[in-house]
N, C-alpha and C positions, 0 to 999 in steps of 0.2 A: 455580485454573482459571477460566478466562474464563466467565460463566454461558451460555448459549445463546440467542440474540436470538429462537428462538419463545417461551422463557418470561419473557423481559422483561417486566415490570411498564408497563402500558400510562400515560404518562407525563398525560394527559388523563382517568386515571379518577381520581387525588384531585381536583382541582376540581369534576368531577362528582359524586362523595361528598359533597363540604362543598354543594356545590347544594341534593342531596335529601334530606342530613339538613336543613339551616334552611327548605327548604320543609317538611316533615315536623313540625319545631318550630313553622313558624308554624299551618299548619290543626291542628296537637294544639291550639294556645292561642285561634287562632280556633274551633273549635269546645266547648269548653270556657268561652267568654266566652258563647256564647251557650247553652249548656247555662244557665249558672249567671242570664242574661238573663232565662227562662223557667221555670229550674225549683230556684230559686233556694232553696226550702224544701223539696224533698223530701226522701223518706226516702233515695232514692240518689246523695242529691248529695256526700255527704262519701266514699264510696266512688265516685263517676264523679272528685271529684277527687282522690284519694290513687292511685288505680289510673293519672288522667293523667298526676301528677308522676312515677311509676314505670314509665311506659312512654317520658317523654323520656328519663329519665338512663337508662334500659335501652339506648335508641335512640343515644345521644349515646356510649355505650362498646361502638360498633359494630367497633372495633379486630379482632374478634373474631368479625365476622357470616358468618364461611363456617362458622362451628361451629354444627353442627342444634339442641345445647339452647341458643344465643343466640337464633336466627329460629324455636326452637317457641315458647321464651317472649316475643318481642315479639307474634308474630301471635297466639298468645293473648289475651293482656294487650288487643289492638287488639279482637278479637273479641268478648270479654266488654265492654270501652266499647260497641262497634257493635250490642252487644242493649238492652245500657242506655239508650243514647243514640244514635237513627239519624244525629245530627248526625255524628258521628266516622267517617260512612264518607268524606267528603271524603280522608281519610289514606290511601286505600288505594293513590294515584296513586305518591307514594314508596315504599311497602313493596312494589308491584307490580317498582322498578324494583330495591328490595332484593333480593326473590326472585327475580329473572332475574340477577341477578350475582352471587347467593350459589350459583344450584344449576345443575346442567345441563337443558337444553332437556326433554328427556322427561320430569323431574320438578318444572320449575319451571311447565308450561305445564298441566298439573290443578292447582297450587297454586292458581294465577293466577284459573283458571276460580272456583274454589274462593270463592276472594274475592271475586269478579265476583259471586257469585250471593249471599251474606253480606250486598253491600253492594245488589242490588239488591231481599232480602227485607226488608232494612233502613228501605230509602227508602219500602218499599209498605206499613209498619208509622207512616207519617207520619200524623198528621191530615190530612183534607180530602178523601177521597174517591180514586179509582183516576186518575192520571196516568197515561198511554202513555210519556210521553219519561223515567221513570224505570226503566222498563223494559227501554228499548232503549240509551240513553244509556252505563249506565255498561259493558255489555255492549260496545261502539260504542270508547269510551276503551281500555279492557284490551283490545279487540283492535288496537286501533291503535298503541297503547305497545308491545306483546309484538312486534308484526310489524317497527317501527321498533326497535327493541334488538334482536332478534335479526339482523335485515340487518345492522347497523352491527357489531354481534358479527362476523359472519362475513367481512365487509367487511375489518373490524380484521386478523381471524386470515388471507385472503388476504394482503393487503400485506406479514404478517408474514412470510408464508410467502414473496412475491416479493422483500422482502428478504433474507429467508437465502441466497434460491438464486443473488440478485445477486453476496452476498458470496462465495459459494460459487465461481461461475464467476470471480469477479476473481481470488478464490485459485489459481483452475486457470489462471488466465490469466501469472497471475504465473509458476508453477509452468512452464508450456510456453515463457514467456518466460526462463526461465530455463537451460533444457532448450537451448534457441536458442542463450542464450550460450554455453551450453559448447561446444555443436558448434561454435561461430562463432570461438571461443576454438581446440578444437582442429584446423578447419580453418587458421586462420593458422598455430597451430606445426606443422603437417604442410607449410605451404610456405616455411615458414622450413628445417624441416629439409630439402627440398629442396634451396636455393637455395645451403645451403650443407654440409652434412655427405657430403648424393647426391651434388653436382655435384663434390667431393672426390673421394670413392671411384672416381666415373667416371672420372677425370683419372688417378688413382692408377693402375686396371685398364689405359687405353692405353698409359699410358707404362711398367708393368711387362710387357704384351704387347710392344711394340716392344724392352724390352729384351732378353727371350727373343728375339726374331727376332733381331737383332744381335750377340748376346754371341759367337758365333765368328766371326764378319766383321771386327766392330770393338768390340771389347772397351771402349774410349776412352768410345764415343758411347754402348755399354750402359750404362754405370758413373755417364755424366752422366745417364742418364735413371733411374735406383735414385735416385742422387742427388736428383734433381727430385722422383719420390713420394716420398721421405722426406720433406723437407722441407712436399711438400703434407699428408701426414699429419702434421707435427707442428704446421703452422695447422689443421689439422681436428680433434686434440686440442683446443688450445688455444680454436679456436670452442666446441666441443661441452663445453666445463669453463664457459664464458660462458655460453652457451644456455643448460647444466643451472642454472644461477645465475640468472640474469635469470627464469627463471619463478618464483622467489619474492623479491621485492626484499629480502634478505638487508640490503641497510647501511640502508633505513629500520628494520628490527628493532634493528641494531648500532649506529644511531648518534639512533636517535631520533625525527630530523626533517629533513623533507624537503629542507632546506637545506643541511644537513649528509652528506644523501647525496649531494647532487646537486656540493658539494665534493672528497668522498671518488671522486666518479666520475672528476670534472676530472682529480684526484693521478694517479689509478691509470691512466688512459687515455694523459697525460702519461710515466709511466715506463714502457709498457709499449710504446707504438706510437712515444714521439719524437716525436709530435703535441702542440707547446704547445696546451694547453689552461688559460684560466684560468674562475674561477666569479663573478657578481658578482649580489649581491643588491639590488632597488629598491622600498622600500619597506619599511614594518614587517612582520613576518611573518601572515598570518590565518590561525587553525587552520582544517582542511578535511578529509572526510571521506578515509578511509584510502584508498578507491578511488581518489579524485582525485591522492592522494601520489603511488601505486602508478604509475598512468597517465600522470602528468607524468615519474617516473623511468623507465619505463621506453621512453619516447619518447625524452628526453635518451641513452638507453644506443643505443636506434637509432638515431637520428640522427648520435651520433659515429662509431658503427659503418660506417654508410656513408660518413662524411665518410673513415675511414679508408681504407677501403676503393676508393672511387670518383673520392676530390675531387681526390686530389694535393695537398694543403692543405699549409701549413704553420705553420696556426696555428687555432686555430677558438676560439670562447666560448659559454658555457652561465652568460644572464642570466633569473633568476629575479624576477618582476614581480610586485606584488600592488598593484594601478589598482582598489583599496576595492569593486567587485564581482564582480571577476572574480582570478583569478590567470595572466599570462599564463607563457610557457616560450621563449625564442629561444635556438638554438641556430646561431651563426652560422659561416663556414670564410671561406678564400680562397682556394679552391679555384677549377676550370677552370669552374666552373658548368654550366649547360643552360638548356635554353628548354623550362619547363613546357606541356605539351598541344600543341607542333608537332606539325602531321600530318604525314607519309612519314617515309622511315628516316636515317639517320645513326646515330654512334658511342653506345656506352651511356654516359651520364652521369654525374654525379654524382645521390648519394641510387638509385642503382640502374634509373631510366631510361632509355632513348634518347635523347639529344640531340633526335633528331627525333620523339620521341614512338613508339610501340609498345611500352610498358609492359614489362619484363620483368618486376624485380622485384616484390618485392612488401610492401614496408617502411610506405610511406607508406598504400596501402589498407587496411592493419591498424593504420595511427594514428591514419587520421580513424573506423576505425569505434569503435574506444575511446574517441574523443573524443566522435564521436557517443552513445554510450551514456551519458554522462554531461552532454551537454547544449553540449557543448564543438566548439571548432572548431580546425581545422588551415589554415595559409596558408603558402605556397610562393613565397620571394620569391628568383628567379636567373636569370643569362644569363649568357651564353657569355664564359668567361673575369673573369668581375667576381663568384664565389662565389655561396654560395646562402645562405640564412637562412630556417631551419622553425619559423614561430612556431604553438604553441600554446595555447590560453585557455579555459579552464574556468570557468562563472561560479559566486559564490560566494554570490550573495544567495539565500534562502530553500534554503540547505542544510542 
C-alpha cells in the first residue's frame, strides 16, 4: 500500500542532519583543542577527552536519535563536559536543533530551556569577572532557534497538509469526471436508441394501426402494411443484435488488433448490407492505448452505419493512417453527399443530417465527443452528390 504523503519523510531533513551533526563534530573538536590549549595538564583532561571522543561517535550513530536512552545519553555525556569544561557549551546550538526534531514541542521546549540555563551557568563559571552578554546571549540564540524550527516545522506540516488535500480533490475531480462520462456515455446511447429501435416501434404501431382500420375494407393494403412492420421489425432486430455488440468492441478482443478489426468490419459490413467495402492500412502499425482502439472502431462501425443507411453509396473505404504522432481513421462512400453546417432546411443527408443543416441525428456529436475525450479530432469532408469522408485523428505522442 502506497504510504500516506502526511507521513512522508521530509526529503530536505537528511542534508539538514549531515549539516548539524559536522557542525556539532566541529565545535566538539574546537572546543576540546582549546580545552587541551589551556588545560593541557590537568587532572580532568584525560577524562574531558575520553568523555569527547564518546560523545562524537555516540552523536555520529544518530541512526537512532528519536529513541530517549540515545538523546539521555548524548545530553548527558554533553552536560558532564559542560561542568567540566564551560568551553563545550558552544555544542549546544546542534543538540538544541537535535532535541526539537527528536521530541515533540511541549517536551522539547523545557529541554531546550534546560540547556539554555546549563549553558548560561556554564559561561558565568568563566574566569574574568561577571559579563551581561553571557547572560542574555545564549538565552537570545535558543529562543531564536526554537521559534525558527518550530515555524518551519509547522510551515512543513501545512504544505503537507495542503498537499494531500490537493491530491485529494484531484482524486475527486477525477472521480466526478468520470461520473460525467458515464452519464455522457449513457446519454449518447439513450439517443442512439431513439434514433433507431424508438423510431422502429413507432413506425411498426402506425402501420399495424392502419392495418387494423383496413383489414375489412381492403384486406390487400392490410396485409402490405403487416408486411411493411415485419420487415421494420426485422431491421430493428437486426440494429438492436449490432447496438448490443458495438457497446463492447467484441472483434478487438477476437481478433486482437485494431487493424484486424477494423478488416473484420469491412468483411462483415460487405456481406451483410451489399455495400463494397474495402480496408487499407498506411503505415506501420503504433500500439496505442485500448481507449483509442475502442474509439477509432467504434466510429468506423458509425460511420458505415450511416453511409449505409443515408448515402445511397455504392462503395465506401475504411483507411487506417498512422502519420508517426497521430493515428488518423477515414472512412470514405460515394454516396449523394451534403453540405456540412448549411443554415435552413432541406432533405436529411448523408451521415444523418440535413442537407440544409438542422441536425437531426445524432452520430457525429457523439464522435467528436469521444474524440474529444481523448484529445482527438473529427473532420467532415462532403457536398452534394460528390460523397462524404469522416476523418478521425487521435494523437499518439505522449501516450
Amino acid at each position: 500500500m502506497r504510504q500516506p504523503l502526511s507521513r512522508a519523510i521530509d526529503p530536505d531533513a537528511g542534508w539538514l542532519t549531515v549539516v548539524m551533526r559536522l557542525a556539532f563534530l566541529l565545535l566538539l573538536g574546537t572546543s576540546l583543542a582549546r580545552y587541551l590549549a589551556h588545560h593541557l595538564y590537568s587532572p580532568l583532561t584525560p577524562w574531558v577527552a575520553a568523555l569527547s571522543l564518546a560523545l562524537a561517535v555516540g552523536h555520529l550513530s544518530g541512526l537512532s536519535e528519536r529513541r530517549p536512552a540515545w538523546l539521555t545519553a548524548v545530553l548527558a555525556s554533553w552536560a558532564v563536559l559542560v561542568l567540566m569544561a564551560p568551553s563545550f557549551a558552544w555544542c549546544a546550538v546542534p543538540l538544541v536543533y537535535t532535541v526539537l526534531r527528536a521530541l515533540p514541542p511541549r517536551a522539547a521546549i523545557p529541554l531546550v530551556t534546560a540547556l539554555t540555563v546549563l549553558v548560561v551557568v556554564s559561561e558565568l563559571r568563566l574566569p574574568g569577572g561577571f559579563d551581561p552578554t553571557m547572560l542574555l546571549l545564549p538565552p537570545a540564540v535558543a529562543a531564536l532557534a526554537t521559534a525558527v524550527f518550530l515555524y518551519m516545522q509547522r510551515q512543513g506540516a501545512r504544505q503537507r497538509k495542503l498537499i494531500v488535500d490537493l491530491i485529494r480533490t484531484r482524486r475527486e475531480l477525477a472521480a466526478v469526471e468520470r461520473r460525467q462520462g458515464a452519464l455522457a456515455e449513457r446519454e449518447r446511447l439513450s439517443v442512439e436508441i431513439h434514433d433507431t429501435l424508438a423510431q422502429g416501434l413507432s413506425s411498426q404501431q402506425m402501420l399495424l394501426q392502419a392495418a387494423e382500420r383496413t383489414w375489412r375494407q381492403d384486406p390487400a393494403a392490410a396485409l402490405g402494411h403487416v408486411r411493411t412492420a415485419a420487415s421494420i421489425a426485422a431491421r430493428n432486430l437486426a440494429e438492436a443484435r449490432r447496438f448490443v455488440h458495438d457497446l463492447a468492441p467484441a472483434d478487438l478482443a477476437e481478433r486482437g488488433t485494431l487493424e484486424a478489426a477494423l478488416e473484420a468490419l469491412a468483411d462483415r459490413e460487405a456481406a451483410e448490407s451489399g455495400l463494397a467495402v474495402r480496408f487499407h492500412l498506411d503505415g506501420p502499425p503504433i500500439p496505442m492505448p485500448a481507449a483509442a482502439q475502442s474509439a477509432l472502431l467504434r466510429i468506423a462501425q458509425g460511420a458505415l452505419a450511416n453511409t449505409r443507411e443515408h448515402a445511397r453509396a455504392a462503395h465506401a473505404s475504411i483507411t487506417l493512417s498512422y502519420l508517426g504522432d497521430q493515428a488518423v481513421l477515414d472512412v470514405a462512400d460515394d454516396g449523394r453527399g451534403f453540405t456540412p453546417g448549411r443554415s435552413g432546411r432541406g432533405e436529411r443527408g448523408e451521415h444523418g443530417e440535413r442537407a440544409g443543416g438542422g441536425s437531426r441525428g445524432h452520430g457525429l456529436p457523439a464522435m467528436r465527443a469521444r474524440l474529444r475525450q481523448l484529445g482527438g479530432t473529427l473532420t467532415i469532408e462532403s457536398a452534394p452528390g460528390e460523397g462524404t469522408v469522416v476523418s478521425a485523428a487521435i494523437p499518439l505522442a505522449g501516450r
